[in-house]
ZADO-1210 file (C-alpha; in nm, 4 decimals, padded with zeros to 6 digits):
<atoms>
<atom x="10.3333" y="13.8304" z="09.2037" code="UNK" pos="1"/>
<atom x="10.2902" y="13.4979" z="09.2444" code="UNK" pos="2"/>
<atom x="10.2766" y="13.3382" z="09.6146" code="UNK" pos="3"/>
<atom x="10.6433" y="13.1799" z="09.6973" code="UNK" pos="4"/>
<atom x="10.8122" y="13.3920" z="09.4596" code="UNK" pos="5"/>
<atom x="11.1133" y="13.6237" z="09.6020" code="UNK" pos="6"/>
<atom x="10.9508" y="13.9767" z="09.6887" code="UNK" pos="7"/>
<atom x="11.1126" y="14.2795" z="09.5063" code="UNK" pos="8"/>
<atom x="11.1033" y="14.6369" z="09.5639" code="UNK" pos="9"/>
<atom x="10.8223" y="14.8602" z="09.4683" code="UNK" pos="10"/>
<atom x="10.8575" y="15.2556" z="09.5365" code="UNK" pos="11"/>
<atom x="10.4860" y="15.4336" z="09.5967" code="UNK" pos="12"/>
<atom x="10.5342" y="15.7506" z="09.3575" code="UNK" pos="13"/>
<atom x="10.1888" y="15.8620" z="09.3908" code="UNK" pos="14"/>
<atom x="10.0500" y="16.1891" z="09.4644" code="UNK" pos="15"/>
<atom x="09.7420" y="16.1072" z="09.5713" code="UNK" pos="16"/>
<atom x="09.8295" y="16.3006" z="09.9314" code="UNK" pos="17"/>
<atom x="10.0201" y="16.6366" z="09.9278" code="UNK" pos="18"/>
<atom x="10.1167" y="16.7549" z="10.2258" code="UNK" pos="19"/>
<atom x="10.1622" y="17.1323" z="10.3004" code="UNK" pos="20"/>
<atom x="10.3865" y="17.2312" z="10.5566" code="UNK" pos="21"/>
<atom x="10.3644" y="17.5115" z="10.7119" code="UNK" pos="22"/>
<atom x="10.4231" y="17.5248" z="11.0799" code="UNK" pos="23"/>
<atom x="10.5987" y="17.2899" z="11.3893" code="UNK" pos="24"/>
<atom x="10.2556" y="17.1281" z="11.4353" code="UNK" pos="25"/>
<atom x="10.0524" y="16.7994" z="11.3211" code="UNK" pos="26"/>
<atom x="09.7009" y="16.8576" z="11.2270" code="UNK" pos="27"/>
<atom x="09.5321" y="16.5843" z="11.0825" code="UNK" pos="28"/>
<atom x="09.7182" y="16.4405" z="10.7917" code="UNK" pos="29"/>
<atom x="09.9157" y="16.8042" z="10.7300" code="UNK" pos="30"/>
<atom x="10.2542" y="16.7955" z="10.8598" code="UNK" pos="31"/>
<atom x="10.3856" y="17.1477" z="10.8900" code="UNK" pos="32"/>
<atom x="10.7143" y="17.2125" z="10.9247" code="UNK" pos="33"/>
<atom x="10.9490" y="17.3054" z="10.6649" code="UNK" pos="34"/>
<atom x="10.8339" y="17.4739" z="10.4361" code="UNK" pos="35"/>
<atom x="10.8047" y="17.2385" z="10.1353" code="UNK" pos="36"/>
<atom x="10.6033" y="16.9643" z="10.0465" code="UNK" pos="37"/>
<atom x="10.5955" y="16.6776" z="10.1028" code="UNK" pos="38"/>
<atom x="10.4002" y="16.3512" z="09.8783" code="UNK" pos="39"/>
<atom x="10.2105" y="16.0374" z="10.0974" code="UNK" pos="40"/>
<atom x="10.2931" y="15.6761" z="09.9657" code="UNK" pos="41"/>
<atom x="09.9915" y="15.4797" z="09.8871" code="UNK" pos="42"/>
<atom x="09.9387" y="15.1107" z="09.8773" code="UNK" pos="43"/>
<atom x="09.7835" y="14.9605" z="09.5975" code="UNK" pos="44"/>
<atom x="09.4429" y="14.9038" z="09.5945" code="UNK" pos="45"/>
<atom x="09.3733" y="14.5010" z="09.6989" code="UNK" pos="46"/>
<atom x="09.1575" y="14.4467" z="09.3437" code="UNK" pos="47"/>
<atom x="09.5342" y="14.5303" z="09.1492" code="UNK" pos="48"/>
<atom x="09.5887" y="14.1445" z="09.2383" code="UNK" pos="49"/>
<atom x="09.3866" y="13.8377" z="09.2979" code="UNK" pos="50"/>
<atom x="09.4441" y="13.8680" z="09.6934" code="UNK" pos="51"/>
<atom x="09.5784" y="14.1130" z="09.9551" code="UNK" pos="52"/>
<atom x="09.7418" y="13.8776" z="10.1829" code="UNK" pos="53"/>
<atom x="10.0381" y="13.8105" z="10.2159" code="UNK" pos="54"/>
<atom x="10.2431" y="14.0916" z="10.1087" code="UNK" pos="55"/>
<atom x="10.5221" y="13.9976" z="09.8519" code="UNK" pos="56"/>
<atom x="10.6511" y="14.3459" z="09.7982" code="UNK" pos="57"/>
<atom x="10.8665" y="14.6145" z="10.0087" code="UNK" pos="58"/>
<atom x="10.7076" y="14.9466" z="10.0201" code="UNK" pos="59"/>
<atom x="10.9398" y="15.2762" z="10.0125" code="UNK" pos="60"/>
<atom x="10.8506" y="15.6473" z="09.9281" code="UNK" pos="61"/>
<atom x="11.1247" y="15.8422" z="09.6843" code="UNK" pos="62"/>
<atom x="10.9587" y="16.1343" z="09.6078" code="UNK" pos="63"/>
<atom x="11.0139" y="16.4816" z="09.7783" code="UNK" pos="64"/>
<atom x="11.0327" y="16.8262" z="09.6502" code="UNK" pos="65"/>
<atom x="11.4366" y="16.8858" z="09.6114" code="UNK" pos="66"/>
<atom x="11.3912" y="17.2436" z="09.5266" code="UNK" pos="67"/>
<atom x="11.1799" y="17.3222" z="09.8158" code="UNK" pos="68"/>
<atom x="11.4246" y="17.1565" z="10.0413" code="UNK" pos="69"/>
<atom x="11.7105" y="17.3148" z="09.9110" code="UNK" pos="70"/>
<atom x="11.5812" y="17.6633" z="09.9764" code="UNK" pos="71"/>
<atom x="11.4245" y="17.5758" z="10.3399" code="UNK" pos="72"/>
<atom x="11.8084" y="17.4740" z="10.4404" code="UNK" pos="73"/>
<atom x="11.9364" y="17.7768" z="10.2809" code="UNK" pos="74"/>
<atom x="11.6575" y="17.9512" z="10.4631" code="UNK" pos="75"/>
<atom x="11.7383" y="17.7840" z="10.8171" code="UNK" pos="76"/>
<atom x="12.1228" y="17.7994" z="10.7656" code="UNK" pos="77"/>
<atom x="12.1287" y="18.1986" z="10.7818" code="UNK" pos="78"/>
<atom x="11.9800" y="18.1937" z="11.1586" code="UNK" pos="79"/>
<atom x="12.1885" y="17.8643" z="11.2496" code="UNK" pos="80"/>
<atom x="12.4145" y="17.8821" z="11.5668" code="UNK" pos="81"/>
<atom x="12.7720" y="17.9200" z="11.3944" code="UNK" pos="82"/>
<atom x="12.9587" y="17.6319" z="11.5353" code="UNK" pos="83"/>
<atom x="12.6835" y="17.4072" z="11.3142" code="UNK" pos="84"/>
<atom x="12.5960" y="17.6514" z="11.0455" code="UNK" pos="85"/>
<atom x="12.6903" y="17.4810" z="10.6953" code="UNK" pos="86"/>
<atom x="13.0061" y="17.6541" z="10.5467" code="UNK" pos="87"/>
<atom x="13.0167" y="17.7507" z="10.1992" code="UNK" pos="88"/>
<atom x="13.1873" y="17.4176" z="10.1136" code="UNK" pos="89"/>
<atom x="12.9127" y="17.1637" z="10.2557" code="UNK" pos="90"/>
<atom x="12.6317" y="17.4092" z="10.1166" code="UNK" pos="91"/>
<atom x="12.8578" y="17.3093" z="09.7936" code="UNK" pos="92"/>
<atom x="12.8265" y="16.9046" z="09.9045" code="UNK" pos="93"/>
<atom x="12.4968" y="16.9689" z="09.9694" code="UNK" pos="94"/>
<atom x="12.4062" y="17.0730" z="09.6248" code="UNK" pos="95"/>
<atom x="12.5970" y="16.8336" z="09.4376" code="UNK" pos="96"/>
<atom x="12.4209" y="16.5750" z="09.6777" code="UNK" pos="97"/>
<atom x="12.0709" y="16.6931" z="09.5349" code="UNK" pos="98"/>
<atom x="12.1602" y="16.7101" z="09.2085" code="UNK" pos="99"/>
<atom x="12.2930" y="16.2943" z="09.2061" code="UNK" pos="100"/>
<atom x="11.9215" y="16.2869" z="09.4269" code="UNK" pos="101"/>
<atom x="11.7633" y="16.3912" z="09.1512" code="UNK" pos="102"/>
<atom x="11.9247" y="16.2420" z="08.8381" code="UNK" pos="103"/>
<atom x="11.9191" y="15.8935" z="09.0122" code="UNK" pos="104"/>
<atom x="11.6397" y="15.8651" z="09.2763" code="UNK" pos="105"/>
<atom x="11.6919" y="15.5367" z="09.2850" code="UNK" pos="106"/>
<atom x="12.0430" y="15.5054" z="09.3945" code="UNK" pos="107"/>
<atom x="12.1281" y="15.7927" z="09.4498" code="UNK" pos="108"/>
<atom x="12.5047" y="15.7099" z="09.5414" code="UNK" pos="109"/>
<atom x="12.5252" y="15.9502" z="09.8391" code="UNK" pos="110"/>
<atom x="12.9193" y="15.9740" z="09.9792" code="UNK" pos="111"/>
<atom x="13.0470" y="15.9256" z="10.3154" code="UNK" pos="112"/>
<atom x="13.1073" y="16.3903" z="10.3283" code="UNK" pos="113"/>
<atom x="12.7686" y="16.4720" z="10.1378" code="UNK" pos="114"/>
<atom x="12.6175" y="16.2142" z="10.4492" code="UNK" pos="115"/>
<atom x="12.8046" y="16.3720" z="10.7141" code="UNK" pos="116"/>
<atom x="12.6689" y="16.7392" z="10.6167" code="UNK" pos="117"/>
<atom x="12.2940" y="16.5857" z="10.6169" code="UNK" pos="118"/>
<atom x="12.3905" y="16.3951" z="10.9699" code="UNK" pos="119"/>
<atom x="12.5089" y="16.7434" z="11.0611" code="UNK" pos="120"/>
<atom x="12.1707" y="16.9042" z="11.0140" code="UNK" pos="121"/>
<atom x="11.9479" y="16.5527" z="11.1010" code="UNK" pos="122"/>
<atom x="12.1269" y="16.5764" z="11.4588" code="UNK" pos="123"/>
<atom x="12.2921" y="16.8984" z="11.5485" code="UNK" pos="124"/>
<atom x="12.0614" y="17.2016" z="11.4187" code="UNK" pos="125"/>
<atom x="11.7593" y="17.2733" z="11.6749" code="UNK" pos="126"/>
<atom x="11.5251" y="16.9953" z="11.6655" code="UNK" pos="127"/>
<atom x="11.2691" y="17.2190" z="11.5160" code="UNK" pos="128"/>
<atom x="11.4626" y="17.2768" z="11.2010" code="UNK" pos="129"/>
<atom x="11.6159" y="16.9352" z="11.1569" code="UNK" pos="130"/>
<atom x="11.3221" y="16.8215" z="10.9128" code="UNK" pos="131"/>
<atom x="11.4706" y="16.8905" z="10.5527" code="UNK" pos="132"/>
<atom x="11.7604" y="16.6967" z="10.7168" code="UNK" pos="133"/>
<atom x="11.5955" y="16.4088" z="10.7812" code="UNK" pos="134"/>
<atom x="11.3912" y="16.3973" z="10.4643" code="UNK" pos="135"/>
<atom x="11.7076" y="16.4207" z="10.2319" code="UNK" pos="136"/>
<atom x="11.8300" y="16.1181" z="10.4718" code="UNK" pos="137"/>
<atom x="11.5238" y="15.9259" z="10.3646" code="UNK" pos="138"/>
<atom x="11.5818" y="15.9590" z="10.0161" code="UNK" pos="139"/>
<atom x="11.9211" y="15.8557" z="10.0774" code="UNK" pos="140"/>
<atom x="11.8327" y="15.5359" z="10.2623" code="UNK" pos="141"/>
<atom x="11.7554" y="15.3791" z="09.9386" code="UNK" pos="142"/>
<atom x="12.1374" y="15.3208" z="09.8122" code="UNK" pos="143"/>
<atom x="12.3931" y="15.0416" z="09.9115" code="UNK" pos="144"/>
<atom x="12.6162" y="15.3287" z="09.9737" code="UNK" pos="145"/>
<atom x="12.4262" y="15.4851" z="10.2491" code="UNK" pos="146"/>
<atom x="12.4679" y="15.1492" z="10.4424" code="UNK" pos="147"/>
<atom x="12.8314" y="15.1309" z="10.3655" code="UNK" pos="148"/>
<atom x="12.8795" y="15.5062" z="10.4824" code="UNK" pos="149"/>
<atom x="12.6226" y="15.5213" z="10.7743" code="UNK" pos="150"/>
<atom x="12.7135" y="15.1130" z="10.9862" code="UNK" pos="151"/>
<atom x="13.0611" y="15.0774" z="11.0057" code="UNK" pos="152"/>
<atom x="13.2636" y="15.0835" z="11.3168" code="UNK" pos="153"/>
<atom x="13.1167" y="15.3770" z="11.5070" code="UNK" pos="154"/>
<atom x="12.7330" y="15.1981" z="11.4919" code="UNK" pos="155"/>
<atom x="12.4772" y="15.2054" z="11.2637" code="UNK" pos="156"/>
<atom x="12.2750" y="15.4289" z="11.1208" code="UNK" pos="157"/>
<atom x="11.9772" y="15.2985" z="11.3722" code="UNK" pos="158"/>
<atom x="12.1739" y="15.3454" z="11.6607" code="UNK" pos="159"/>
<atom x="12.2284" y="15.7384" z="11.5433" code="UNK" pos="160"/>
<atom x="11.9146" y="15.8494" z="11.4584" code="UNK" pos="161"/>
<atom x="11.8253" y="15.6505" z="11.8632" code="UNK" pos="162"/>
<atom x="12.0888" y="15.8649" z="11.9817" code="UNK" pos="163"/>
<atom x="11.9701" y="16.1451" z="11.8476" code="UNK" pos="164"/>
<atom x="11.6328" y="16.1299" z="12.0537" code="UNK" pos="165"/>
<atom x="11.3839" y="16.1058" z="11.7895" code="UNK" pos="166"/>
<atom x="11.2491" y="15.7492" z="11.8910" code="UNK" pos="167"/>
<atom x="11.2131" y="15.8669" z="12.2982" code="UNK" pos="168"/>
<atom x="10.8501" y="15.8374" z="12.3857" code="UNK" pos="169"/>
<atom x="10.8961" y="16.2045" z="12.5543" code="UNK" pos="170"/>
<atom x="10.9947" y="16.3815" z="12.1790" code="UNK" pos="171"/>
<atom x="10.7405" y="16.6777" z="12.0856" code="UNK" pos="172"/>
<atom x="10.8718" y="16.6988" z="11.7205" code="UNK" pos="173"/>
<atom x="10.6920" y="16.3953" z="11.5761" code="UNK" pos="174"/>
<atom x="10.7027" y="16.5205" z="11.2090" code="UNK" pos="175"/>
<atom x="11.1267" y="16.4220" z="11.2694" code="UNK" pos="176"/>
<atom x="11.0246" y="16.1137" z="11.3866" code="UNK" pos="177"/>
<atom x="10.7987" y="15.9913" z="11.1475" code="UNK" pos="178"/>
<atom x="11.0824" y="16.0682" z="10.8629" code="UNK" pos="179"/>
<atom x="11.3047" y="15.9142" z="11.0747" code="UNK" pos="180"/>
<atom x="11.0698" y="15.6422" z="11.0853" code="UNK" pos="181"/>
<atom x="11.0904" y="15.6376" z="10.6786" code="UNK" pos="182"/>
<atom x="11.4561" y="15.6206" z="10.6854" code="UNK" pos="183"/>
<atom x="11.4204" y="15.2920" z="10.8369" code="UNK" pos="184"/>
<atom x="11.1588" y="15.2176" z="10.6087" code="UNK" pos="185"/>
<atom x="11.3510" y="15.3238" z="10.2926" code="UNK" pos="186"/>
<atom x="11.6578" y="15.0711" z="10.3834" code="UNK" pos="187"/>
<atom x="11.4215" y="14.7417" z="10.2600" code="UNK" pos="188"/>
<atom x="11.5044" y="14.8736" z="09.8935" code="UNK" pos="189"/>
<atom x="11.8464" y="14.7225" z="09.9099" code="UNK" pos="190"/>
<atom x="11.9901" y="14.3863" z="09.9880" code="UNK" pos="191"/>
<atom x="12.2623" y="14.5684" z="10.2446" code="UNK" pos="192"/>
<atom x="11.9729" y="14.8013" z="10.3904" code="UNK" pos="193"/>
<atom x="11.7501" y="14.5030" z="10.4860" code="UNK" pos="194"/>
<atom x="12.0770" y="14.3242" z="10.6386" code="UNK" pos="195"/>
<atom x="12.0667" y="14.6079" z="10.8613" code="UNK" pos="196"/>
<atom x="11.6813" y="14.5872" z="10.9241" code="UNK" pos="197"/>
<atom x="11.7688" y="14.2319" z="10.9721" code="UNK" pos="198"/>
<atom x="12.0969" y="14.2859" z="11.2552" code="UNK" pos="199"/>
<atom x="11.9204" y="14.5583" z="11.4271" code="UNK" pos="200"/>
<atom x="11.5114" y="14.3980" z="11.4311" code="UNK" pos="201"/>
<atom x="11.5244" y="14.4327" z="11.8656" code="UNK" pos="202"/>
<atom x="11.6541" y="14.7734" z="11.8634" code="UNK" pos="203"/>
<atom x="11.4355" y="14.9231" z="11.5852" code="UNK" pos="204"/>
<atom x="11.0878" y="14.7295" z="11.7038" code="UNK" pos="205"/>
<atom x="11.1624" y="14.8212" z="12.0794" code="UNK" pos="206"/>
<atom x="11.2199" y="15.1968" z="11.9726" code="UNK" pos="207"/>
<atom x="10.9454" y="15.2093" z="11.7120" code="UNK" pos="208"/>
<atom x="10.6685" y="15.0234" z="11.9972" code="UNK" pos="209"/>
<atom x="10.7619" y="15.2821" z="12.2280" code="UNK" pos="210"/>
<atom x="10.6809" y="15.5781" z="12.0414" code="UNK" pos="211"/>
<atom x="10.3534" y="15.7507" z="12.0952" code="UNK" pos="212"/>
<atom x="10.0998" y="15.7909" z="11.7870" code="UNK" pos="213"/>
<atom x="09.7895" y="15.9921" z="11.8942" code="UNK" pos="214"/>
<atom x="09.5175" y="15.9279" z="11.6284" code="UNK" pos="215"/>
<atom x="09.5734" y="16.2699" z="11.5112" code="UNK" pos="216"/>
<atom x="09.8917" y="16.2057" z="11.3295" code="UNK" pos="217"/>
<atom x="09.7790" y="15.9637" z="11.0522" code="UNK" pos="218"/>
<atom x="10.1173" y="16.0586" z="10.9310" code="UNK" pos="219"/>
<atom x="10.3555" y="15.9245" z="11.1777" code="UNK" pos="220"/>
<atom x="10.1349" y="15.6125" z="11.2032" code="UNK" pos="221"/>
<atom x="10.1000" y="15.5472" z="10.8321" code="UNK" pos="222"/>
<atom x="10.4585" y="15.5356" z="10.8733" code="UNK" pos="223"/>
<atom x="10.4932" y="15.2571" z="11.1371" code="UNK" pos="224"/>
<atom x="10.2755" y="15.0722" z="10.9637" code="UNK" pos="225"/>
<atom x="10.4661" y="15.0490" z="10.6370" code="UNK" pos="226"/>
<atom x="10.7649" y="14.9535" z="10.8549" code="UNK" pos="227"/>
<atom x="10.5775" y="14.7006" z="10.9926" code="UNK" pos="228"/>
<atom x="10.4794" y="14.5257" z="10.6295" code="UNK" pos="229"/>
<atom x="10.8218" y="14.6060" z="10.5417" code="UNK" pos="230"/>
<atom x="10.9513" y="14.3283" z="10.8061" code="UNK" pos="231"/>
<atom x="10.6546" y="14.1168" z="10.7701" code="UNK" pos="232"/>
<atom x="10.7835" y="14.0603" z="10.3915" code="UNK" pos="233"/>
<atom x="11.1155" y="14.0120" z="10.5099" code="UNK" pos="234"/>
<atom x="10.9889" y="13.7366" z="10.7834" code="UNK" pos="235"/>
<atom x="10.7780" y="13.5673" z="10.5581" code="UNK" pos="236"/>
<atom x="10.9904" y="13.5638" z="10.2504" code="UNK" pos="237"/>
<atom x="11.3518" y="13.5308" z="10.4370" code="UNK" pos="238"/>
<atom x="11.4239" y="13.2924" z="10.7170" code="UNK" pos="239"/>
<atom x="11.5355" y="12.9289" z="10.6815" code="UNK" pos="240"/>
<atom x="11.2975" y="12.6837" z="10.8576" code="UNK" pos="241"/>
<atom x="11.6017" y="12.6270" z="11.0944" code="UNK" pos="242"/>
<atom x="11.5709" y="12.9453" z="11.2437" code="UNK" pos="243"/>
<atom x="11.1958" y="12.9539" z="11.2792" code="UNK" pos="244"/>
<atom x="11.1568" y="12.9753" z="11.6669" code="UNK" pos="245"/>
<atom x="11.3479" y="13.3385" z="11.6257" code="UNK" pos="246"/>
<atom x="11.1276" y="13.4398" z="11.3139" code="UNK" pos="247"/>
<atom x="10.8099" y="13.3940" z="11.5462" code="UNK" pos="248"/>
<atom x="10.9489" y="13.5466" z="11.8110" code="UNK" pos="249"/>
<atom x="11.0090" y="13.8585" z="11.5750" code="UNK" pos="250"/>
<atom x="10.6920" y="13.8158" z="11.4285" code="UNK" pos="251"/>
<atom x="10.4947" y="13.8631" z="11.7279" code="UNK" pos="252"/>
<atom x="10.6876" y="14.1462" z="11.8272" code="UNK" pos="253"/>
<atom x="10.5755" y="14.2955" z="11.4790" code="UNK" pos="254"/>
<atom x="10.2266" y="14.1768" z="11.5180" code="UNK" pos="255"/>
<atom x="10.1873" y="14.3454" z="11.8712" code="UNK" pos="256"/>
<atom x="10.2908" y="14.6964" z="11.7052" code="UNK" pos="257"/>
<atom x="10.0560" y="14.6457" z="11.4358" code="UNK" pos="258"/>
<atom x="09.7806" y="14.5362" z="11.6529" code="UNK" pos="259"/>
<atom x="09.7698" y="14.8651" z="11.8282" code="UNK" pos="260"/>
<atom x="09.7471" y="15.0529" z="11.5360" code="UNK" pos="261"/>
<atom x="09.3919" y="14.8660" z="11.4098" code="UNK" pos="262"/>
<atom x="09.1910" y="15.0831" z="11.6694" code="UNK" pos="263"/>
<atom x="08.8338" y="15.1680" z="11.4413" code="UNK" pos="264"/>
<atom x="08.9342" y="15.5488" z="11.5416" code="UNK" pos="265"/>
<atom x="09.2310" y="15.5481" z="11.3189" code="UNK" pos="266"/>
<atom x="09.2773" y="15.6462" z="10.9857" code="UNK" pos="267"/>
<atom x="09.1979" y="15.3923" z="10.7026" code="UNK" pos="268"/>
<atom x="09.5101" y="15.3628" z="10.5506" code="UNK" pos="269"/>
<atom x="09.7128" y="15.2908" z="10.9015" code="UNK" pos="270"/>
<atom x="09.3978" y="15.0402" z="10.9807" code="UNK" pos="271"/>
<atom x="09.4612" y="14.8889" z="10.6244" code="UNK" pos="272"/>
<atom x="09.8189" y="14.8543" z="10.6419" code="UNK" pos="273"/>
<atom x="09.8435" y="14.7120" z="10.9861" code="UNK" pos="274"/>
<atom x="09.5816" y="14.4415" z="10.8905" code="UNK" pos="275"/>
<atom x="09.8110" y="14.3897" z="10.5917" code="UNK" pos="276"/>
<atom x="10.1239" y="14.3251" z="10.8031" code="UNK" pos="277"/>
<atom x="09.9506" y="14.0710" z="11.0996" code="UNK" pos="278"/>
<atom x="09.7583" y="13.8998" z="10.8075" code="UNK" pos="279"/>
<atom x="10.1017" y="13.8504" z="10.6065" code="UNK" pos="280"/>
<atom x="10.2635" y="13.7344" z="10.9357" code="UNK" pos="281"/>
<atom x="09.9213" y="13.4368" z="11.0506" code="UNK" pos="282"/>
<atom x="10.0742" y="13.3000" z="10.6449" code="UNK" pos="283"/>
<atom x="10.4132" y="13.1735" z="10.8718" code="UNK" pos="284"/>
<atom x="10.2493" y="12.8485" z="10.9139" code="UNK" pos="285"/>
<atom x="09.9236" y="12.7125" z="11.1218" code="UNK" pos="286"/>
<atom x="10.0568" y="12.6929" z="11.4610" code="UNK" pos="287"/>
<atom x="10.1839" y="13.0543" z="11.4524" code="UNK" pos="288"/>
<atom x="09.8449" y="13.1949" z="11.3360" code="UNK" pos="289"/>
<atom x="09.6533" y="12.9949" z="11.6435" code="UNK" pos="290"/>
<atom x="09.9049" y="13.0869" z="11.8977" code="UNK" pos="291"/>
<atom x="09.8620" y="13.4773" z="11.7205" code="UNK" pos="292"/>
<atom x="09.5160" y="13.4563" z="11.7308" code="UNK" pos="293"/>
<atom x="09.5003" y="13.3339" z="12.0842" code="UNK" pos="294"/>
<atom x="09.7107" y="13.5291" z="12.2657" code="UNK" pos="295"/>
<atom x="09.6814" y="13.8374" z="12.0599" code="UNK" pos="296"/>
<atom x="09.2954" y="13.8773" z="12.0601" code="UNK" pos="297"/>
<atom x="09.2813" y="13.8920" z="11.6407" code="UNK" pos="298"/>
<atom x="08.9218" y="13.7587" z="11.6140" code="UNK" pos="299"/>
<atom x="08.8226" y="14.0126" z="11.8939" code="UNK" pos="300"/>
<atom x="08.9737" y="14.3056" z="11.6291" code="UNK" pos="301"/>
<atom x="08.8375" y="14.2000" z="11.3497" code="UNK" pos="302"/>
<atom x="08.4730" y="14.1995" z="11.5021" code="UNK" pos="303"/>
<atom x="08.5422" y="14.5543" z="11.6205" code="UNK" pos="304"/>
<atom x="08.6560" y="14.6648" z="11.2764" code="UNK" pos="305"/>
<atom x="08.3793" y="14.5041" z="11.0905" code="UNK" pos="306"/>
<atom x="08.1418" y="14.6999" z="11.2948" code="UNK" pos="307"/>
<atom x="08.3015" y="14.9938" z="11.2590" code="UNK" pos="308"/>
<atom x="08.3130" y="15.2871" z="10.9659" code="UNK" pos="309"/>
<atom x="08.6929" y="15.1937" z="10.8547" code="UNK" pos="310"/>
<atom x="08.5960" y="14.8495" z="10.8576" code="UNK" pos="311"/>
<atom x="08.3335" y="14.9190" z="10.5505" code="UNK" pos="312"/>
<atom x="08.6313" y="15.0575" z="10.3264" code="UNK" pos="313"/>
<atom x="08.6682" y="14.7747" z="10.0325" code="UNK" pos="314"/>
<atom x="09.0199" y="14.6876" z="10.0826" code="UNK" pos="315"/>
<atom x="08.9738" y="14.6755" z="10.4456" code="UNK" pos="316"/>
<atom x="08.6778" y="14.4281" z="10.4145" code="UNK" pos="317"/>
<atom x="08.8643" y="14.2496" z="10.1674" code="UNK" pos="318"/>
<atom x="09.1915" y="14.2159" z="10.4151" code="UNK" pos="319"/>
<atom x="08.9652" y="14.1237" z="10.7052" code="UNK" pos="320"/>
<atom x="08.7895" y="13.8526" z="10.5275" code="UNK" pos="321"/>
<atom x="09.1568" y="13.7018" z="10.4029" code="UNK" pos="322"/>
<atom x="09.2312" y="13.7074" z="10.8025" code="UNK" pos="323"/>
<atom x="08.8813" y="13.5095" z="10.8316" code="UNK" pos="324"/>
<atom x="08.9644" y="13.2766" z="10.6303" code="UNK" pos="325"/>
<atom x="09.3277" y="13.1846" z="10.7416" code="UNK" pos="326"/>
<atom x="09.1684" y="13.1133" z="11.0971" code="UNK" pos="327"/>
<atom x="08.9156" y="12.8672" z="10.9330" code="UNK" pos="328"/>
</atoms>
């Protein structure tokens, strides 16, 4: 896409990651919990397009395995305590929620009861077996009506998924929080999602920059980082110049999660999308990029990377010397 043009929507469909799950722990890029599997998003490779930087497009993941999550509720339902346990008539919602998931990925129109029996398992069953919940909540996040059905009067849909603990820098389920994480992430599909990204940038960033992302969860972090190029196309692409003393502000708020995630120790793709979101942001205009690079310590991480192994990887070199060249 050209540079200046408004950014659309892409959805990563690729399955170029499967993830088996198995068990309530992380190991490496594995996250094992439910019982079904789950498919990685992928950014495009940086040779699809003349240059990487600055990132026009919204990234979301939409794929899951339906079927698998289906039967893991079922599963988990059976041994549920019986003031939460599903009653024949939500299992009912439920299904007739999948099946609209399926025919229309895209937007999927969830409704305000199928929500509340996904809310019900997302923040009422044991932690350990709120997972399927949360996924079918990502896939969800995607349609104008899951805005219009989760932020009305009683808060947002941030502000439940915060209440529910899965952002507290204490939580020992991380696989809920990094689908929790792609809820968030999923809302940049629609105009009334990303008015919500927009309303509730403080409380998401604060919660997100708290969260603790051991270098062993490539998962979790992977998903940070998308949420982190997510609002760097918004920032770039959406504020009037009369409100750019707030759009910095936000910016470097975005550009100090990002910066943490660049360590040479981490994962390639984390490494690569973080670079992608601080080197979007330095494109807000000169004097942002020099007070960035100043007080942020960017040409001090970009040595570090180049003389690391992640730093070799194509697209990373290619990002790196885009960030290079913007401090020129």
């Amino acid at each position: 896409m050209p540079q200046g043009l408004i950014p659309g929507v892409v959805r990563i469909d690729t399955g170029q990651v499967r993830l088996v799950v198995l068990s309530p722990e992380v190991s490496g890029i594995e996250f094992h919990t439910a019982g079904c599997e789950y498919v990685a998003d992928s950014m495009p490779e940086s040779s699809s397009r003349p240059r990487a930087l600055p990132q026009t497009q919204y990234l979301s993941i939409t794929t899951a395995n339906l079927p698998a999550i289906r039967k893991k509720i079922t599963e988990l339902n059976s041994s549920t305590s019986s003031d939460v346990a599903l009653s024949d008539s939500e299992m009912q919602t439920l299904e007739t929620l999948i099946k609209q998931l399926q025919s229309s990925p895209k937007d999927p129109k969830p409704q305000e009861d199928q929500l509340g029996v996904i809310f019900k398992i997302a923040t009422q069953w044991e932690p350990a077996n709120r997972l399927p919940g949360l996924d079918i909540l990502r896939l969800c996040a995607v349609a104008p009506s899951f805005v219009q059905h989760t932020s009305g009067g009683q808060g947002t849909i941030v502000e439940t998924l915060a209440e529910s603990g899965v952002f507290a820098a204490d939580y020992d389920r991380p696989n809920n929080t990094m689908l929790a994480v792609r809820v968030l992430g999923n809302l940049f599909v629609s105009e009334e999602g990303r008015l919500i990204a927009d309303g509730c940038f403080e409380t998401i960033v604060s919660s997100v920059n708290r969260i603790n992302i051991p270098t062993s969860n490539k998962g979790l972090a992977t998903a940070v980082a998308t949420l982190y190029i997510n609002y760097a196309v918004l920032l770039v692409s959406g504020a009037p110049a009369s409100e750019s003393s707030s759009r910095e502000q936000r910016a470097q708020a975005i550009v100090d999660g990002a910066v943490r995630l660049t360590q040479p120790d981490r994962d390639s793709e984390t490494v690569y999308r973080s670079l992608v979101a601080v080197g979007s942001l330095m494109s807000l205009g000169d004097e942002f990029r020099k007070s960035v690079a100043g007080s942020r310590g960017i040409p001090d991480m970009l040595r570090r990377l180049e003389g690391s192994a992640v730093g070799k990887e194509a697209r990373i070199a290619t990002v790196i010397r885009e960030m290079r060249d913007q401090l020129k």
